[in-house]
Every structure is written in structure tokens, then in C-alpha cells.
C-alpha positions in Angstrom: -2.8 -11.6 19.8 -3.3 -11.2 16.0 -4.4 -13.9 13.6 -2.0 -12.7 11.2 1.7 -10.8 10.9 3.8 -10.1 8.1 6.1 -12.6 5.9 9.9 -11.8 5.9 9.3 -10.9 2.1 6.7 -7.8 3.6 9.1 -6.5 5.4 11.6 -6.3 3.3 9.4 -4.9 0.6 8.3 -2.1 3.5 11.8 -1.1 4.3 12.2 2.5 3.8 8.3 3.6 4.2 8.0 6.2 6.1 7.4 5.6 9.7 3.8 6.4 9.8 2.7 4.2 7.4 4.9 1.4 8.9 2.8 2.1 12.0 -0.2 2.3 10.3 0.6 -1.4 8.4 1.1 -3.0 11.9 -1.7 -1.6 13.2 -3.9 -3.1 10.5 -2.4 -6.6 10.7 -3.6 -6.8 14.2 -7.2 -6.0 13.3 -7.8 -7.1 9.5 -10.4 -9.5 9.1 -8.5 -10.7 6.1 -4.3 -11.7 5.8 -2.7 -9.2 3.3 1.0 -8.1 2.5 3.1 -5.7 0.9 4.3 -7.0 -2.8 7.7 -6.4 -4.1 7.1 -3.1 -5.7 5.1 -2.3 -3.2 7.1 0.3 -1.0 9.9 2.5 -2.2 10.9 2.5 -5.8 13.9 4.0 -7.4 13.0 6.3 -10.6 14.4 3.8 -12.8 11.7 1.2 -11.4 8.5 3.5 -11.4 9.3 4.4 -15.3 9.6 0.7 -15.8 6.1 0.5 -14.4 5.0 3.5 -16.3 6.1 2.3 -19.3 4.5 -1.3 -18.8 1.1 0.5 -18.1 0.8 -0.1 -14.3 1.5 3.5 -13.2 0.5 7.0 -13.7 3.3 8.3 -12.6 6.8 8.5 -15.4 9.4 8.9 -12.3 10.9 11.3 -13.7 8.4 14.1 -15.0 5.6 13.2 -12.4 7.1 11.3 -9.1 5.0 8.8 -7.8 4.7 9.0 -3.7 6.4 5.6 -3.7 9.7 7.4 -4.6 9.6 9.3 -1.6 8.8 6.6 0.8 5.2 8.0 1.1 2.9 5.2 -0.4 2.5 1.5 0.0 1.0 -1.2 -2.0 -0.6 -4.6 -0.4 -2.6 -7.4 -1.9 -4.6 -9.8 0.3 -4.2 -13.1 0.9 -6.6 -15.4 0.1 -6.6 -19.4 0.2 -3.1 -19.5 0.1 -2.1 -17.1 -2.6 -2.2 -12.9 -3.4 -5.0 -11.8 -4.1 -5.9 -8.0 -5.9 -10.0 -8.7 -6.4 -11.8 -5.4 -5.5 -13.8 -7.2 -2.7 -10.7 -8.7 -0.7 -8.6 -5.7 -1.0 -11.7 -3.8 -0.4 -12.0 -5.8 3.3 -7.6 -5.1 3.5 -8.7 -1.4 3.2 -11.1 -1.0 5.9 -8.5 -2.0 8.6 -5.4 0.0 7.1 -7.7 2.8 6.8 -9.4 1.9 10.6 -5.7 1.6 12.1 -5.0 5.6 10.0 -8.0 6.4 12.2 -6.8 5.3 14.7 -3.2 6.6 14.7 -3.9 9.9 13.3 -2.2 9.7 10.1 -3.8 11.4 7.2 -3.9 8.4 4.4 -5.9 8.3 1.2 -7.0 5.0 -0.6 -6.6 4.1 -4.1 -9.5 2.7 -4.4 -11.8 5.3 -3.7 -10.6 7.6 -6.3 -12.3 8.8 -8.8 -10.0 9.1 -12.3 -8.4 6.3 -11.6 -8.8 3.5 -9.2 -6.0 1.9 -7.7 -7.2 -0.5 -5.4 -4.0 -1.9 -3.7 -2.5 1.8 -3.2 -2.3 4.0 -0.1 -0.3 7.6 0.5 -0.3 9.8 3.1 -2.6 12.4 2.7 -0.5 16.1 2.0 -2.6 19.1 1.9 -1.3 21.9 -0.3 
């Protein structure tokens, strides 16, 4: 049995995900060496919402113009949870990462991680990965 499971709020925020990353997100709360969650703009957003966060700095992506992978149920945010509270340090999400990406392995679902790009690092961000 796992050490940790998701808050009610975490699954609400992961309602409408796609499927495999849901699977993926379970997988990784059995095996994560650290508690994390999905925030509240951390699964689907309407257009209206990802311009909001576009125009407050805290996305690339307009909503309009460029789509973010959140629109189409494709991505997922999470922070960790440290001591009680959310935590988005590099090292904790980091730790969150290796068992999201461990249970992709797993799975077989193609995911990419934020926080190994190079432009721009987005450390709490995953999408499935879409080949051209």
C-alpha cells in the first residue's frame, strides 16, 4: 500500500485529463518518494483561463493564437508537498518527477517534463509526448 494518495482537491483539479496521464498520476503516487498533487490550474483550462495566465506571465501559451496542451486535456501540473504545504523548489519537484516520469516508463505513455527543457523550464509541467 502507498504512503500517499491524492486530496479530493487533486482530483477534482485532474478531472478531464486524459486517461493516460490519469494513469500515469496514480501510478506515481504509489511509488513517489515524495507526496505531491495537482494544483487548481493544474489540469484542463478553458481559453479564457490560459490567456489569463498568459497575460499574468505564467504561461507561454496566449489560448487563443498558441493552445497550451492543458486545453486539450493533454498536460498536467503538480507541486510537491513538503512539511505540510506545496512546494514548487526545483529539488522537490525534481524527486515528484522521477516517479511520474518512472510510472510513464512504466505504462508506456510517451510524456515529456517541463523541467528538462531547454528554452524554458517549467518544472511542475508534463504533456504527453506527440510526434509530428
Amino acid at each position: 500500500m502507498s504512503r500517499y494518495s491524492f486530496s479530493n482537491n487533486s482530483k477534482r483539479n485532474m478531472e478531464g485529463i486524459n486517461p493516460l496521464c490519469i494513469k500515469v498520476l496514480n501510478r506515481a503516487i504509489q511509488i513517489t518518494k515524495i507526496d505531491f498533487g495537482v494544483p487548481s490550474d493544474g489540469g484542463v483550462r478553458t481559453a479564457e483561463r490560459q490567456h489569463e495566465l498568459f497575460l499574468d506571465k505564467k504561461s507561454k501559451c496566449d489560448g487563443y493564437d498558441k493552445k497550451s496542451q492543458h486545453q486539450s486535456g493533454n498536460a498536467f501540473d503538480v507541486y510537491a508537498y513538503v512539511d505540510g504545504k506545496a512546494s514548487w523548489d526545483m529539488e522537490h519537484l525534481s524527486m515528484v518527477a522521477n516517479a511520474i516520469l518512472q510510472a510513464a516508463s512504466e505504462i508506456g505513455v510517451p510524456l515529456t517534463w517541463g523541467g528538462l527543457w531547454v528554452n524554458f523550464v517549467d518544472a511542475p509541467h508534463f504533456q504527453l509526448y506527440f510526434r509530428d
